[in-house]
FILOLUM-521694 format. One record per residue (C-alpha): residue in three letters; x negated, y negated, z negated. Coordinates in Angstrom, 2 decimals. Example, Ala and Ser with C-alpha at 12.3 -4.5 7.8 and 13.67 -1.06 7.14 Angstrom:
   residuo      east     north        up
       ALA    -12.30      4.50     -7.80
       SER    -13.67      1.06     -7.14
//
This chain:
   residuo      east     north        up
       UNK     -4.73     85.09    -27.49
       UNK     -3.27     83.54    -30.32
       UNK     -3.79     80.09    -28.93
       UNK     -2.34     80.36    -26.09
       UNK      1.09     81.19    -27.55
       UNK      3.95     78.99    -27.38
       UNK      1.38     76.33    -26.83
       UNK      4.37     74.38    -24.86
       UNK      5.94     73.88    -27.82
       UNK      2.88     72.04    -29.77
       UNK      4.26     68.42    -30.74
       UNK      7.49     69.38    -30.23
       UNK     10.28     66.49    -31.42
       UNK     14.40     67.50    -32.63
       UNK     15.43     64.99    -30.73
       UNK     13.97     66.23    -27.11
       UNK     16.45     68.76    -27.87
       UNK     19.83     67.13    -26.12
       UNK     17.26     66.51    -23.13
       UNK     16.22     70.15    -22.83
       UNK     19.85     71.63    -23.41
       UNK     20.91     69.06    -20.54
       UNK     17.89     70.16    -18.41
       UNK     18.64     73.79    -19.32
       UNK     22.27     73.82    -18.01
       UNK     20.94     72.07    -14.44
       UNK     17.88     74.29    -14.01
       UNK     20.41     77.15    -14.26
       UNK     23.23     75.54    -11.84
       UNK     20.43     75.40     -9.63
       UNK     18.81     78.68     -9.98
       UNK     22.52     80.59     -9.51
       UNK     22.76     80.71     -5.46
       UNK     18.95     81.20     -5.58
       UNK     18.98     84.13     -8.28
       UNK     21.41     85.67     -6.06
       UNK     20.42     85.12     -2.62
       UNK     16.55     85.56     -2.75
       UNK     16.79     89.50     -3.35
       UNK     18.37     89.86     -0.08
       UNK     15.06     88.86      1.47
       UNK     13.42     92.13      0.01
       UNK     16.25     93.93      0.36
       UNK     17.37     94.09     -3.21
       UNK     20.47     94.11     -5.27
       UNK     22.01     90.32     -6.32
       UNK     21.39     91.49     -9.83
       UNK     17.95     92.11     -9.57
       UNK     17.34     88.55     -8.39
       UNK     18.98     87.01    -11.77
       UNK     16.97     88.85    -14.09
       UNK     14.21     87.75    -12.62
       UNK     15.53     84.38    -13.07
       UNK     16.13     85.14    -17.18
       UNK     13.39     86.99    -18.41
       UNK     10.33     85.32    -16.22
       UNK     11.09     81.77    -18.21
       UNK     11.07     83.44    -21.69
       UNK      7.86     84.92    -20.46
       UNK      6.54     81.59    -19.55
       UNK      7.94     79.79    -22.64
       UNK      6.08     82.49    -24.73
       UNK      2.35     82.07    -23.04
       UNK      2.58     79.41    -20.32
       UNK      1.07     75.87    -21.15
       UNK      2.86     73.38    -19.52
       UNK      5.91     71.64    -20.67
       UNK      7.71     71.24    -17.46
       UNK      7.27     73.84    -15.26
       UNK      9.82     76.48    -14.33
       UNK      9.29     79.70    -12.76
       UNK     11.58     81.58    -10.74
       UNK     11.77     83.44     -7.26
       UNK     10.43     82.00     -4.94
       UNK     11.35     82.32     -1.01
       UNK      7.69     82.76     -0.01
       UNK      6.86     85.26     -2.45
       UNK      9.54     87.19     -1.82
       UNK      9.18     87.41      2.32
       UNK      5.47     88.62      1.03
       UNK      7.15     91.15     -1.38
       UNK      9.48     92.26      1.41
       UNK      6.65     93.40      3.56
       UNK      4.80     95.20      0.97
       UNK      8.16     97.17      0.08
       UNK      7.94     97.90      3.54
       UNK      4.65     99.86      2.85
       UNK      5.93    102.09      0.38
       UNK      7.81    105.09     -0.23
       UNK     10.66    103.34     -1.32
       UNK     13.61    103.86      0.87
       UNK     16.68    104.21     -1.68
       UNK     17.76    101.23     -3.36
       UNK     16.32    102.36     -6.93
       UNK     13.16    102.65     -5.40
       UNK     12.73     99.91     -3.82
       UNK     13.98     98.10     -7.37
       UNK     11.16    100.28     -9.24
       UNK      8.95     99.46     -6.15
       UNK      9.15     95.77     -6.85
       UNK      8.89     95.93    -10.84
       UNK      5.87     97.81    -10.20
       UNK      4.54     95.24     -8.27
       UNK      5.89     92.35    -11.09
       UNK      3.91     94.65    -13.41
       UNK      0.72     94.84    -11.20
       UNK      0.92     91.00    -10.47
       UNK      0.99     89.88    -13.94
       UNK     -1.85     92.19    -14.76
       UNK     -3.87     90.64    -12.23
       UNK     -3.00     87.10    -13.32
       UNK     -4.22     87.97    -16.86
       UNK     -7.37     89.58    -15.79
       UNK     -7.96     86.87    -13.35
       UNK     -7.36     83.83    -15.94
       UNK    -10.17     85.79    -18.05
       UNK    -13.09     86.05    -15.27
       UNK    -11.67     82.76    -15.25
       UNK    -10.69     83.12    -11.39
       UNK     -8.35     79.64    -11.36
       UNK    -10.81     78.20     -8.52
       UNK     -9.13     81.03     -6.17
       UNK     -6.55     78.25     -6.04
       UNK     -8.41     76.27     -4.00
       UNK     -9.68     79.45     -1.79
       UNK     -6.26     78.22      0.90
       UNK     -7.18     74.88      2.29
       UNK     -4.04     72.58      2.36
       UNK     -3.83     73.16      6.24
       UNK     -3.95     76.88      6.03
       UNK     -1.32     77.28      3.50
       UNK      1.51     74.81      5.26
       UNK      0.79     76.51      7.75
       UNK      1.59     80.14      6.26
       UNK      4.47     78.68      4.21
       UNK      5.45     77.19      7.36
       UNK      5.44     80.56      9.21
       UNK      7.37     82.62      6.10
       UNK      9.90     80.23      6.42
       UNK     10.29     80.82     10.09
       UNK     10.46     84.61      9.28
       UNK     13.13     83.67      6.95
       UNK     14.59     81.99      9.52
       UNK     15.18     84.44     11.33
       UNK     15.80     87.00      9.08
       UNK     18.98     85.48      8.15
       UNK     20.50     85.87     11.31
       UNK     22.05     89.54     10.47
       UNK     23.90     87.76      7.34
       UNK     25.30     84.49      9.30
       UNK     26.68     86.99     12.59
       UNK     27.96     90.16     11.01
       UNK     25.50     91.93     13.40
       UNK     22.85     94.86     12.18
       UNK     19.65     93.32     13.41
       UNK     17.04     96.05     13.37
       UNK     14.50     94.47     15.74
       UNK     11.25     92.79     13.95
       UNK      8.95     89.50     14.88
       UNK     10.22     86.59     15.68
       UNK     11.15     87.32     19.81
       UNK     12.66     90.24     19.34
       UNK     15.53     89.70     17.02
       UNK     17.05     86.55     19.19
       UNK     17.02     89.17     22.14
       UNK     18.89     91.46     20.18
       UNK     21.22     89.02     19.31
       UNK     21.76     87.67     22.51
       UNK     21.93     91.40     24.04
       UNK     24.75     91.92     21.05
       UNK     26.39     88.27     21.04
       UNK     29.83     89.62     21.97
       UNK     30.29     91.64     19.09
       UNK     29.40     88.49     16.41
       UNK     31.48     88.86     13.78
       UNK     32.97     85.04     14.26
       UNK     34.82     84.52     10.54
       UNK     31.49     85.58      9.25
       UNK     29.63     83.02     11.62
       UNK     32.16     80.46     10.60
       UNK     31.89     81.08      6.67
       UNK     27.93     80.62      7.32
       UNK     27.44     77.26      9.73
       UNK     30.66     75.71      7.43
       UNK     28.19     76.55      4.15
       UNK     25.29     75.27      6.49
       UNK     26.72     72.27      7.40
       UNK     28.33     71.14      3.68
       UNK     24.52     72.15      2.64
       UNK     23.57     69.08      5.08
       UNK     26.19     66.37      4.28
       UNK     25.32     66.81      0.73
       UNK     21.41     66.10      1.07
       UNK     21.96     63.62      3.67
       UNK     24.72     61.59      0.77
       UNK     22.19     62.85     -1.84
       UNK     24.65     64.26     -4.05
       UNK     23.71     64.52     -7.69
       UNK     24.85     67.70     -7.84
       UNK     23.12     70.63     -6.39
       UNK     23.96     71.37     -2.61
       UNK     23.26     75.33     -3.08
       UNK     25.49     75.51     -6.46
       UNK     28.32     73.15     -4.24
       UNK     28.16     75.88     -1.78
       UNK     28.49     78.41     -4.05
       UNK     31.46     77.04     -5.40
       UNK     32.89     76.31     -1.72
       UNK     32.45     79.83     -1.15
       UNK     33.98     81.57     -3.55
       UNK     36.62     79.41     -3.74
       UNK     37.34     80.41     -0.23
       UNK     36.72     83.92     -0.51
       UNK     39.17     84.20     -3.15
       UNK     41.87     82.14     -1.71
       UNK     41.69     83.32      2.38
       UNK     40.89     87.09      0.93
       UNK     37.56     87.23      3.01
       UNK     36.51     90.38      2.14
       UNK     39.26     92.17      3.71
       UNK     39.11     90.03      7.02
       UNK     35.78     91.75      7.49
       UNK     33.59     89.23      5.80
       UNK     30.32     90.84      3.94
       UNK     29.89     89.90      0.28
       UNK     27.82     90.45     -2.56
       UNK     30.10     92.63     -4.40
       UNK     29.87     94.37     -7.47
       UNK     27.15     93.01    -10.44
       UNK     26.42     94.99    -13.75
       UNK     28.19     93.36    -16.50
       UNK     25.43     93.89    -18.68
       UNK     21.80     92.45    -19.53
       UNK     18.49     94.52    -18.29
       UNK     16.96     96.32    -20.50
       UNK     13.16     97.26    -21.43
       UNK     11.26     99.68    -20.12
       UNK      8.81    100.89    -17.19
       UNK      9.58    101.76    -13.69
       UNK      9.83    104.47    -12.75
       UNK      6.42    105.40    -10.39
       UNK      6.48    108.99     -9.72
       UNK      7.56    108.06     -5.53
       UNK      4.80    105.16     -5.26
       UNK      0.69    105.65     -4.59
       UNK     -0.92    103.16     -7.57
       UNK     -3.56    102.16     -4.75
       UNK     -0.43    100.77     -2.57
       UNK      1.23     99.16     -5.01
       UNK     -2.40     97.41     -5.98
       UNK     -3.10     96.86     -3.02
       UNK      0.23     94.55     -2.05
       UNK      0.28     93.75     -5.64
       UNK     -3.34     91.61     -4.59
       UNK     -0.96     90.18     -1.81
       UNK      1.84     88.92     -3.50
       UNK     -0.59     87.21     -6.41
       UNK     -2.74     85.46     -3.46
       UNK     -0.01     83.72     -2.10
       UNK      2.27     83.80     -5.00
       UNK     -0.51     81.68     -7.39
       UNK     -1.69     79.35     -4.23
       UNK      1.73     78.25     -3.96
       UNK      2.32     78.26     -7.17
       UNK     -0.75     75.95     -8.14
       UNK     -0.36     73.79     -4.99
       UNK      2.91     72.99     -6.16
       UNK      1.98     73.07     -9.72
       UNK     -0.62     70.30     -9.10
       UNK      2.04     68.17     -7.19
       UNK      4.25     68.13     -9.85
       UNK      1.32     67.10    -11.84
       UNK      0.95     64.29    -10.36
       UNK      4.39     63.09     -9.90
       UNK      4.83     63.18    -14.00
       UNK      0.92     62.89    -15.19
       UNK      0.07     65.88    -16.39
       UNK     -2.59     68.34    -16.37
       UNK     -2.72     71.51    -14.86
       UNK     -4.99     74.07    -15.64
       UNK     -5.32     76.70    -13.30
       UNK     -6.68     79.20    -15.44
       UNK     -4.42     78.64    -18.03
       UNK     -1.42     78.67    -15.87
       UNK     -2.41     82.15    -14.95
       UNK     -2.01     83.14    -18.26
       UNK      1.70     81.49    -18.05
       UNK      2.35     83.29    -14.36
       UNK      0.96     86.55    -15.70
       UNK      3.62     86.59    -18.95
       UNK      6.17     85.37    -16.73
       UNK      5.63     88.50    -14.15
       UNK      5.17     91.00    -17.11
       UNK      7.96     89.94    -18.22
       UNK     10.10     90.42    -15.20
       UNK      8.53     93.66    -14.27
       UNK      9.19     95.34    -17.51
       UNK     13.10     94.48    -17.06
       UNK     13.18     95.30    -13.76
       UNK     12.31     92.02    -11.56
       UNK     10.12     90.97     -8.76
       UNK      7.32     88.99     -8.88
       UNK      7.89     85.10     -9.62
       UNK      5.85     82.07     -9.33
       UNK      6.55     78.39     -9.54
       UNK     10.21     77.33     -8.40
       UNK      9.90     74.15     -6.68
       UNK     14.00     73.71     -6.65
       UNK     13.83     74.68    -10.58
       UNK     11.03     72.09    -11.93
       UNK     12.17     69.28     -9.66
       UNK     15.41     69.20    -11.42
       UNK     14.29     69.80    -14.70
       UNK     11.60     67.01    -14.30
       UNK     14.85     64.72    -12.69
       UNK     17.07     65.57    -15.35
       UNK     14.83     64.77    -17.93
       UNK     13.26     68.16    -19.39
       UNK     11.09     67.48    -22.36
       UNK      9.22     71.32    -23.31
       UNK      9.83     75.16    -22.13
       UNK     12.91     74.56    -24.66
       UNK     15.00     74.00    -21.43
       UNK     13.77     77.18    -19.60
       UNK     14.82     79.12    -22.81
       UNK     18.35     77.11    -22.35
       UNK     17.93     78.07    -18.83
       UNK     17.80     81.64    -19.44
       UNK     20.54     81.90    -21.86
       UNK     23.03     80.39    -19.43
       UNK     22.21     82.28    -16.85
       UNK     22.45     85.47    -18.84
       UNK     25.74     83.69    -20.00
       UNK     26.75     83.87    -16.31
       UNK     26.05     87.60    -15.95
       UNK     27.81     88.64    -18.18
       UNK     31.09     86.26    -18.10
       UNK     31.18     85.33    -14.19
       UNK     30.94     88.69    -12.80
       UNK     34.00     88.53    -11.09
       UNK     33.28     85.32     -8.92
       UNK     30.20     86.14     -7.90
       UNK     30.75     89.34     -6.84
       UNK     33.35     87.74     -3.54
       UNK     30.90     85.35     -3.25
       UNK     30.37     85.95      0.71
       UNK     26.77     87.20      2.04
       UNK     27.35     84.63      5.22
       UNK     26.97     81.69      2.85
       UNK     23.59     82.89      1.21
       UNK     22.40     83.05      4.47
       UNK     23.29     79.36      4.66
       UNK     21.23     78.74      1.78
       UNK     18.21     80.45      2.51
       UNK     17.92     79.15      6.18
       UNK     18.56     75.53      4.08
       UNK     15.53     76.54      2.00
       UNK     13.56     78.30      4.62
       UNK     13.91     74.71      6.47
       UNK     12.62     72.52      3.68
       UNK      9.66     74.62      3.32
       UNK      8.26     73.87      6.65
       UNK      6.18     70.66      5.89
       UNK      6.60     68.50      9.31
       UNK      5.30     65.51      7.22
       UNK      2.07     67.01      6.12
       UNK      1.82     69.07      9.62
       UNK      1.72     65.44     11.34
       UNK     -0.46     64.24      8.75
       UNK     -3.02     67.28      9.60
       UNK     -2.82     66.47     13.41
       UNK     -3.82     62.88     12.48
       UNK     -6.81     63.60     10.27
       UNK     -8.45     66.24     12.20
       UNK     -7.39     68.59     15.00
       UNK     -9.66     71.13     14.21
       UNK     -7.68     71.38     10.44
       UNK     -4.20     71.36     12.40
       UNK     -5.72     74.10     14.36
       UNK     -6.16     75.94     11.53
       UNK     -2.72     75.32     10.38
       UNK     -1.48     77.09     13.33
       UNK     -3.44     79.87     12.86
       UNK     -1.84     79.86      9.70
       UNK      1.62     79.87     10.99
       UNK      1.50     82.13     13.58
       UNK      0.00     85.28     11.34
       UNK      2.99     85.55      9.82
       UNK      5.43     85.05     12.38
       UNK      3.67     87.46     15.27
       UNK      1.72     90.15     12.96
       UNK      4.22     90.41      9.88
       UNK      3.33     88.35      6.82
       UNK      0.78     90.84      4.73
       UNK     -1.31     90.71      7.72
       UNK     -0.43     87.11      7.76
       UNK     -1.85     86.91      4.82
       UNK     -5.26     88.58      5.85
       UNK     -5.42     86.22      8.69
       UNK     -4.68     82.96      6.27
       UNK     -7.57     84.11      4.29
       UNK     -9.55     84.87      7.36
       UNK     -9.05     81.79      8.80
       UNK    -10.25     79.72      5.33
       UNK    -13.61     81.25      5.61
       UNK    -13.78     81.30      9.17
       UNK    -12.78     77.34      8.47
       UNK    -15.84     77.09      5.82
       UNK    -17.77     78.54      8.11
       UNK    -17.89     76.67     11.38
       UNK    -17.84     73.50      8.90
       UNK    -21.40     75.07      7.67
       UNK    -23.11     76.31     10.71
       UNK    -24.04     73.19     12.02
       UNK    -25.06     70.27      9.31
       UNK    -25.03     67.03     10.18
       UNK    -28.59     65.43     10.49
       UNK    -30.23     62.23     10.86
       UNK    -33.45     60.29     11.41
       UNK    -33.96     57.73      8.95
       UNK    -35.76     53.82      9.14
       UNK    -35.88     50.97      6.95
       UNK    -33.91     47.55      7.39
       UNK    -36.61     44.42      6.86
       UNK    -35.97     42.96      3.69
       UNK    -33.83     45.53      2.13
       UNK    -34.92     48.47     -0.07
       UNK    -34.12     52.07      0.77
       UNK    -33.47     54.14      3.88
       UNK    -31.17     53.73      6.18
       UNK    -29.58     56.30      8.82
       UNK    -31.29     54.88     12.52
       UNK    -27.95     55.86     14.86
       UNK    -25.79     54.08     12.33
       UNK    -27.79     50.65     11.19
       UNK    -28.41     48.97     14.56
       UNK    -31.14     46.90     12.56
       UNK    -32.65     49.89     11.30
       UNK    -36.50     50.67     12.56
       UNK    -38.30     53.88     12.08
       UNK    -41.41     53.84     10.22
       UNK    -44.60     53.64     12.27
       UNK    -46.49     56.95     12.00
       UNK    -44.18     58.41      9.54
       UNK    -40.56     60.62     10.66
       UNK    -38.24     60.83      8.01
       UNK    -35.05     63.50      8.68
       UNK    -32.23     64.04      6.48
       UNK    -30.31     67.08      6.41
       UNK    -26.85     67.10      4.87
       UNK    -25.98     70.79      4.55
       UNK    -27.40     73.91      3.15
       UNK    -30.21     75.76      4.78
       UNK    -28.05     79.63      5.46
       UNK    -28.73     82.62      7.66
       UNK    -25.78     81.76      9.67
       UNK    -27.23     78.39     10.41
       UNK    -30.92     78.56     10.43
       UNK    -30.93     78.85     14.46
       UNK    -29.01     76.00     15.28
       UNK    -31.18     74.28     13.21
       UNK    -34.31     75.39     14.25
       UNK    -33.48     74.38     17.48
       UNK    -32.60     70.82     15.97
       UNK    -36.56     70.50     14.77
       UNK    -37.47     72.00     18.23
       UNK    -35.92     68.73     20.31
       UNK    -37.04     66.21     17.45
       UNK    -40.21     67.67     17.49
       UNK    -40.71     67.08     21.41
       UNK    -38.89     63.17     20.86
       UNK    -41.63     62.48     18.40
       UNK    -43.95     59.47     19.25
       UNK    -47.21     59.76     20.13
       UNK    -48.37     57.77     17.13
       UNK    -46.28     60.47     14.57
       UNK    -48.46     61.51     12.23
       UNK    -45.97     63.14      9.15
       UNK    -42.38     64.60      9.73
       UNK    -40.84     64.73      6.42
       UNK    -37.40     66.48      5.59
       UNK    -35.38     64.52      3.09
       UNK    -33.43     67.83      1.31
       UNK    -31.47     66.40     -1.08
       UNK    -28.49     67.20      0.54
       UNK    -29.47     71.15      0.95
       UNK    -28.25     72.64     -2.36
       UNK    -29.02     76.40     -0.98
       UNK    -31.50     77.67      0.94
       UNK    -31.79     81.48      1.44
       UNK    -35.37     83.69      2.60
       UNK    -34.56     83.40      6.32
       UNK    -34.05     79.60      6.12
       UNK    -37.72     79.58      4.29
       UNK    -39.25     81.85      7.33
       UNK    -37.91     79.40     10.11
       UNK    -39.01     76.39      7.97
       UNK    -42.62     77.96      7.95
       UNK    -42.17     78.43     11.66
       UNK    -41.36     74.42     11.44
       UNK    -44.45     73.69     10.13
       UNK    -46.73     75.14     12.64
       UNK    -44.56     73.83     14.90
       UNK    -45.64     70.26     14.00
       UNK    -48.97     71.41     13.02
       UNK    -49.60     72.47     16.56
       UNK    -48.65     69.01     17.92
       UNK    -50.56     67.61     15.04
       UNK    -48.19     66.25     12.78
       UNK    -47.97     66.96      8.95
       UNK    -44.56     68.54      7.31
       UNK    -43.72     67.45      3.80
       UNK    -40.16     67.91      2.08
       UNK    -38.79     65.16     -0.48
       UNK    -36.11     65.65     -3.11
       UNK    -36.26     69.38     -3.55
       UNK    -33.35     70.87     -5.77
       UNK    -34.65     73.22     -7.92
       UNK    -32.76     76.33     -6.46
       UNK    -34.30     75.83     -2.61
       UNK    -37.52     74.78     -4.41
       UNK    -37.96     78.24     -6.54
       UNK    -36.58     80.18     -2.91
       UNK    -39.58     78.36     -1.02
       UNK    -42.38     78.73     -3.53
       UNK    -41.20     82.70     -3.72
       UNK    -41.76     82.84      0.04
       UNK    -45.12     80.85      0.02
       UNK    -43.61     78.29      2.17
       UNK    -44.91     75.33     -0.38
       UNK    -48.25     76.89     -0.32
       UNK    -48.22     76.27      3.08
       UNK    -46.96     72.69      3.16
       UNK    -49.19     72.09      0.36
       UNK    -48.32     70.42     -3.01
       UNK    -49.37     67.13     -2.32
       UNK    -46.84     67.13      0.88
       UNK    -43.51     67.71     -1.98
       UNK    -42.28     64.60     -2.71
       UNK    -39.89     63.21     -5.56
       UNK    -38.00     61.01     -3.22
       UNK    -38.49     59.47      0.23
       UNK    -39.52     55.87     -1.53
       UNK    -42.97     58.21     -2.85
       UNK    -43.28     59.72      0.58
       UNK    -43.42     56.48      2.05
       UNK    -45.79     55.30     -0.56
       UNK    -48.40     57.99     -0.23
       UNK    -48.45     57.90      3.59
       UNK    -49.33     53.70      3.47
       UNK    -52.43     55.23      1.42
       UNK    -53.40     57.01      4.46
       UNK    -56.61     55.40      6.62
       UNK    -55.39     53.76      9.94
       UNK    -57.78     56.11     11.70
       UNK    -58.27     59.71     11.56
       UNK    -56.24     62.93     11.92
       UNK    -53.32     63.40     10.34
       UNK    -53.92     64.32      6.88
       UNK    -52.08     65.65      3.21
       UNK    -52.60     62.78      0.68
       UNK    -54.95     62.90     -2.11
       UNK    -52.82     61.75     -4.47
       UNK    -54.19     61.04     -8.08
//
C-alpha cells in the first residue's frame, strides 16, 4: 500500500508550484456552480455537493496516480445515485444525506477490492456505443428533470412523457420571473461558449445570478433559491445506517461504481491521450476508491472523474495533484467566507447549468460517427439510450450491461468462414471469395474458421459443414479445418466436430485440423475427437497439410498419411 501513496507527487519540481496554485484557483471557479447544483439531482442539500468537491481531491491526491486528473461530481453519477436513493428508506433529508455517504462508503470499498482482483478490464465491459448511448439517455433524464427548477412548478410525474404533460396540463401557473431568471442564465451560458470566453460560463452565471438576486431582491418576488449553507467544514465520522438494509445500499452501491468507473476511465483514457499519459485502470481504482472513502466518511456522494474539472486544469496548465489540494482549500475557503452569496444564489439558474451540462454530454459527434461505422453498433447505442430514459436509469443500467453481452454475443454466434486456394506463383493461402486469382487445391478443401468453437454457436456451424460438405467436388478427397483462429472450443463444439467427421467420412472424404491452439487441442483429445481424426490428420500449419496430401498416390481411396 505504501507505494501507492502520494505516488502523484514522485518527481515533483518547486517551481510547478505557481502552475498548480494557478490551476488550483480555476479548477475551483469551475467546480463552484457544479458543487452546488449537482446535489439537486439526488435531491440533496447545496452543501453536501461542495464537500464532495473538497475532500474527494485530497483523497485522490493521497492514493490516486495520475498527475492531472480531478475528481468531482459528476452529472451521470449522480442521476444513477438519485435512483438508488429512490430505493431506500431514506425519505428525510438526513437520510437521504447518510443514504448517499453510505453509498460513497460502499463505492470506494468496491473500487479497492476491485483494483486488487485486479478488475480494471471491467472498464472495457461498456462498448463505446453502449455507454454514449446511456450517458446520452442520463442526460436526457437530466433534461428533463430540470424543468421543476426553470418553471416554479412541482413536477411529480416520472419518465420522460409524462413530465412535459404535466407541464403543459400546469403551464398557466409557471412561475414566469423564475422562467425568466433560468432561459436569461441559459442563454448567457450560450453566448459565452459560442465567444469562447476564457472564463468559465457556469462560474459567469453564477456571478450573473447572484448579482441579480441581490440587487432585484428575487427571493421575495417568489423566486426559489439555494438558501442557507453551514458556515462550517464537515467533519469525520460514519453515517448513520440504522434506517438503510446493507444489501440495498450494496446492491446500488454495484450501480453507481459500474457506471461511475466506465465513465470515469472512458474519460480518463481521453484525457490520456490529449496530454500523453498513461492510465492505469487498476491503479486508478485505487485513486477513485480513496477519493469516494474519502467523501463518504465526511458526508458526500460518490465521485468519479470531472470532465469540466481536468479539462481546465490540463488548459490552465496543472503540473501534479498539488492543484487539486489548492483546489480543495479554495473551495473550503468559499464555504466558509461566501456563505452569504451563495445562499441567494437562485435555484432557476442551476437549472440553467445543469440542462447546459446535461446538453454537452449527449455525444451527437460520436452518435453520427457510430451510424457511419456500423448500424448494428448505433443500434446498440439506442438501446443504450432509451433504458434510461423509459425504465429509470438503475434499470438502465441493467439493460446497458445487457445489451454489451447481448452485443458480444450475436458478434460470436456466427464466425466468419472461408474456403481457402493458392495464387500461382505466390506462397501461402489465400481466401477463394476474396482473391479472384485464387484456385482451390485439387483433391484437397481447406476451411478457415475465424471465431471460437461455443455452445451457443456450434449449430450454426454445423450447418455451415453440412452445405460445404454437399458443394464438395467429386474429386475431394481431404477437408481440412484451418483453426488457428478458434482460441476456445468447449465439449459440445468437440461432439458436433466428431459428428463432422463422419459426416465426410460417409461421403468419403478425410477430416484433418491444422494449427491447433493448445487449449481446443487438450478439449479435443479429452473428448477422443483426435483419436478419431487420427494423429497423422493434425497438422502444424496448412503449408504441412498441403505437403503430406501431394504424398498421397493419384489413385486409391482417400487415405490418412503415413507420415515419417
Amino acid at each position: 500500500m505504501g507505494s501507492v501513496i502520494l505516488q502523484s507527487f514522485r518527481g515533483y519540481r518547486p517551481n510547478w508550484l505557481p502552475h498548480d496554485a494557478v490551476a488550483g484557483l480555476a479548477v475551483a471557479a469551475v467546480a463552484i456552480p457544479s458543487a452546488i447544483a449537482y446535489p439537486a439531482i439526488a435531491g440533496l442539500p447545496p452543501q453536501v455537493g461542495v464537500y464532495s468537491s473538497i475532500l474527494p481531491l485530497l483523497g485522490y491526491a493521497l492514493l490516486g496516480p495520475s498527475r492531472q486528473l480531478i475528481v468531482g461530481p459528476d452529472a451521470a453519477t449522480m442521476t444513477v445515485l438519485a435512483a438508488a436513493l429512490a430505493n431506500v428508506a431514506a425519505n428525510a433529508p438526513d437520510e437521504r444525506v447518510a443514504a448517499a455517504a453510505a453509498v460513497a462508503l460502499a463505492v470506494g470499498v468496491f473500487c479497492l477490492l476491485a483494483s486488487w482482483l485486479h478488475l480494471g478490464v471491467v472498464a472495457a465491459f461498456l462498448s463505446k456505443p453502449i455507454l454514449v448511448g446511456f450517458i446520452s439517455g442520463v442526460s436526457i433524464s437530466i433534461l428533463v428533470g430540470q424543468i421543476g427548477r426553470l418553471t416554479g412548478l412541482r413536477i411529480e410525474s416520472e419518465g420522460l412523457v409524462a413530465p412535459i404533460v404535466e407541464l403543459v396540463r400546469k403551464a398557466g401557473s409557471i412561475h414566469l420571473l423564475s422562467l425568466a431568471v433560468g432561459t436569461s442564465a441559459f442563454a448567457l451560458l450560450q453566448i459565452l461558449a459560442a465567444l469562447r470566453s476564457p472564463v468559465p460560463g457556469p462560474l459567469v452565471v453564477v456571478v450573473f445570478a447572484v448579482i441579480s438576486s441581490a440587487i432585484f431582491h428575487l427571493e421575495q418576488r417568489g423566486v426559489a433559491v439555494v438558501g442557507s449553507l453551514p458556515n462550517a467544514l464537515p467533519t469525520l465520522g460514519l453515517p448513520d445506517m440504522s434506517h438503510l438494509s446493507l444489501s440495498e445500499v450494496a446492491l446500488d452501491a454495484a450501480a453507481v461504481w459500474l457506471v461511475s468507473f466506465g465513465s470515469g476511465v472512458v474519460a480518463a483514457r481521453s484525457f490520456g491521450a490529449r496530454g500523453k499519459f498513461e492510465v492505469n485502470a487498476d491503479a486508478e481504482l485505487i485513486g477513485f476508491g480513496g477519493a469516494n472513502l474519502a467523501s463518504g466518511l465526511f458526508g458526500g456522494f460518490p465521485v468519479t472523474v470531472s470532465d469540466s474539472r481536468t479539462a481546465i486544469n490540463m488548459t490552465v496548465g496543472g503540473r501534479s495533484q498539488a492543484s487539486g489540494v489548492i483546489a480543495a482549500l479554495a473551495l473550503a475557503a468559499t464555504l466558509l467566507y461566501l456563505n452569504e452569496a451563495l445562499r441567494i444564489l437562485p435555484t432557476p439558474a442551476l437549472g440553467a447549468i445543469l440542462v447546459g451540462a446535461a446538453i454537452s454530454l449527449v455525444d451527437v459527434a460520436s452518435l453520427r460517427e457510430i451510424w457511419r461505422i456500423s448500424r448494428m453498433e448505433f443500434v446498440f447505442a439506442l438501446i443504450g439510450m432509451a433504458g434510461p430514459i423509459s425504465l429509470g436509469v438503475l434499470r438502465g443500467v441493467v439493460i446497458a450491461i445487457g445489451a454489451t453481452l447481448l452485443y458480444v454475443l450475436l458478434r460470436e454466434m456466427r464466425p466468419h468462414d472461408a474456403m481457402l486456394g493458392v495464387i500461382p506463383g505466390r506462397r501461402g493461402f489465400y481466401k477463394l471469395h476474396r482473391f479472384k486469382e485464387a484456385r482451390p487445391i485439387p483433391g484437397l478443401a481447406l476451411f478457415l474458421l475465424q471465431g471460437s468453437l461455443l455452445f451457443f454457436n456450434v449449430d450454426y456451424v454445423k450447418a455451415r459443414f453440412i452445405v460445404i460438405a454437399r458443394d464438395l467436388p467429386a474429386d475431394a478427397r481431404w477437408f481440412v479445418l484451418d483453426a488457428g483462429a478458434i482460441a476456445q472450443l468447449d465439449s459440445t463444439a468437440a461432439a458436433m466436430l466428431a459428428d463432422v467427421r463422419a459426416l465426410f467420412a460417409e461421403k468419403g472424404v478425410v477430416l484433418g485440423i491444422a494449427e491447433l491452439h493448445k487449449g481446443p487441442r487438450d478439449v479435443l483429445e479429452r473428448a477422443g475427437v483426435l483419436d478419431q481424426i487420427g494423429e497423422t490428420m493434425v497438422f502444424e500449419d496448412l503449408e504441412e497439410a498441403a505437403t503430406a496430401f501431394d504424398r498421397l498416390p493419384l489413385n486409391g481411396p482417400p487415405q490418412s498419411p503415413c507420415l515419417p
